[in-house]
N, C-alpha and C positions, 0 to 999 in steps of 0.2 A: 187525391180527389177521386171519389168514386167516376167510374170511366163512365157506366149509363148515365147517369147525370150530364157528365158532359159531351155525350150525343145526343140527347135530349137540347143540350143548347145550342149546338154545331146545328142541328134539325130547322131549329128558329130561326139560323144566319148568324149566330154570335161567332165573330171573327175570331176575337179572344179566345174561347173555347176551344176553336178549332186550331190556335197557334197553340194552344195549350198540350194537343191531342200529338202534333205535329213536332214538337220539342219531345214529346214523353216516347213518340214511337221511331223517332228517326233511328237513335242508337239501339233499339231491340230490331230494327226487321234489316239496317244495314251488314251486318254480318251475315245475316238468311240468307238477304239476296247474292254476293259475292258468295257463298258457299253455294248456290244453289247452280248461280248461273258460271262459276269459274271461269270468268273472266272481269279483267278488274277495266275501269272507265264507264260503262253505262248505270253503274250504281243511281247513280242522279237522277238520271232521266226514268226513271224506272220508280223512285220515290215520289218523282213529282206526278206519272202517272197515277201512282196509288192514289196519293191524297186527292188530286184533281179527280179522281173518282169518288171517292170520299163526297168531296163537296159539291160538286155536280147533283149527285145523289144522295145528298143530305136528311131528304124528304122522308128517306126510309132507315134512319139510324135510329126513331124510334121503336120499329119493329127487333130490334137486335137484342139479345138477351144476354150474349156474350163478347160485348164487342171485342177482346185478345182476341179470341177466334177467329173473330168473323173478320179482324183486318189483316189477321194472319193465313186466313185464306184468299183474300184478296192478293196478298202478298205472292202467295205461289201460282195464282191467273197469272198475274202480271209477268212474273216471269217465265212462267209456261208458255206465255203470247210473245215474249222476247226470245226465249229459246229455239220456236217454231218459226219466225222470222228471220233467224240467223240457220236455221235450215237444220238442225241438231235435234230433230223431233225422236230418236231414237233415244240420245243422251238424257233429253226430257224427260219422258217415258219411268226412265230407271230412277231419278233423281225427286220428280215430283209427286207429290203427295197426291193422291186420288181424292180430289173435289166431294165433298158430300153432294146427298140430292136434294140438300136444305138454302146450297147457296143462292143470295140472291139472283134474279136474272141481270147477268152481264152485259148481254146485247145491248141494253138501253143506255149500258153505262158507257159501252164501247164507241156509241154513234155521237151519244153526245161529246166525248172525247175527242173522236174525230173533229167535228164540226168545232168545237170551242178549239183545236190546234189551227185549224183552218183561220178560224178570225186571228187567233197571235201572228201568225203566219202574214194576215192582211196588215193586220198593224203594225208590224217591224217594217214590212215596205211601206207606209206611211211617214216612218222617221226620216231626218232628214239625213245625206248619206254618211256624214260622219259619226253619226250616232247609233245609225244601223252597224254601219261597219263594227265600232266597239261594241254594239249589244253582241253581233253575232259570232266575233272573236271571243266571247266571255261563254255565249250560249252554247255554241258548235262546236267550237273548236276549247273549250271548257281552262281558256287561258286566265289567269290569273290579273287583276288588275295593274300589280306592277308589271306581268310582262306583256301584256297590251300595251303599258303607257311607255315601258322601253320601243317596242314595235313601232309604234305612231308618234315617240319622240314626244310624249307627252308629259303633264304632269301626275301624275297616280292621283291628285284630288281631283284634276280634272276629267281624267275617266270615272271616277266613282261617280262625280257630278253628274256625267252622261249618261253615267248606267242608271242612276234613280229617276235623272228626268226621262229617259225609255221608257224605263219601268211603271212611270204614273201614267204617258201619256198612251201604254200599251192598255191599261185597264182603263182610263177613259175610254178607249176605242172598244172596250169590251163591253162597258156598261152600254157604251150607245147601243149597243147590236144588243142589248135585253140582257148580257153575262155578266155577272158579277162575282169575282175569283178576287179572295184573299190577297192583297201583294206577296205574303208569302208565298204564296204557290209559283206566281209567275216568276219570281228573281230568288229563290230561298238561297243557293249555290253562293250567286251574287253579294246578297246583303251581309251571308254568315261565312263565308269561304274565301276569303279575298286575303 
């Protein structure tokens, strides 16, 4: 599928588009990122960053002429911003790719990032505690459905159960507050890694 095309759709809100975008970039920028950031576990969190930038900031994926580029420069913010926060700004430095002056401005995309973390953040303490609990053994602690539902003596369909109804009632809580994020983005780990 030609890729402008489909940030032209992603632009509009077309979910689809954008799992489309999400499926085609996961296995090209997952490798990037472990090579880039040599160290293996926050891969995930690091994708979900990007894309959640992505759609956040949707409005301007028309302006994009080359979107490989342009998400593969997102790609080394991203973990330029994860390297610097793990305090490795030397190792950064040597590894990452010198940003053009053509990038979008990130600031916008970083605030809103914050603040839409901030609401997930309110809506998981909303769940009720044994549901938070299994969201946040799946999220944080990036445990596996079966070995949560071993942990909690559970049934494995009955944590999945828990993890999707978190996961609807976390984007209800999104859309109230005005955000509207793909279910992909908030549970992708979740839905395809279990």
């Amino acid at each position: 599928m030609d890729e402008i095309a489909l940030f032209h759709q992603i632009a509009q809100g077309d979910e689809t588009a954008f799992e489309i975008l999400f499926h085609l970039y996961v296995p090209k920028i997952t490798p990037v990122i472990a090579r880039v950031i040599q160290v293996e576990g926050p891969e995930k969190d690091i994708i979900q960053e990007i894309f959640l930038g992505i759609w956040l900031g949707r409005e301007k994926l028309t302006d994009v002429l080359i979107p490989q580029s342009w998400i593969f420069k997102m790609v080394y913010h991203r973990c330029y911003s994860w390297l610097q926060k793990q305090e490795v700004r030397n190792k950064a430095s040597q590894i990452i790719i010198r940003e053009s002056s053509d990038q979008s401005n990130l600031t916008e995309e970083n605030i809103a990032f914050s603040e839409t973390s901030l609401l997930v953040k309110q809506a998981i303490r909303q769940l009720p505690p044994q549901a938070q609990k299994i969201y946040l053994l799946s999220r944080e602690k990036g445990l596996k459905i079966a070995t949560i539902a071993d942990q909690l003596q559970l049934s494995p369909q009955t944590v999945k159960n828990s993890l999707v109804r978190s996961l609807k009632s976390i984007r209800e809580y999104l859309i109230s507050k005005g955000v509207t994020l793909p279910l992909i983005l908030i549970g992708w780990d979740i839905l395809f890694f279990y």
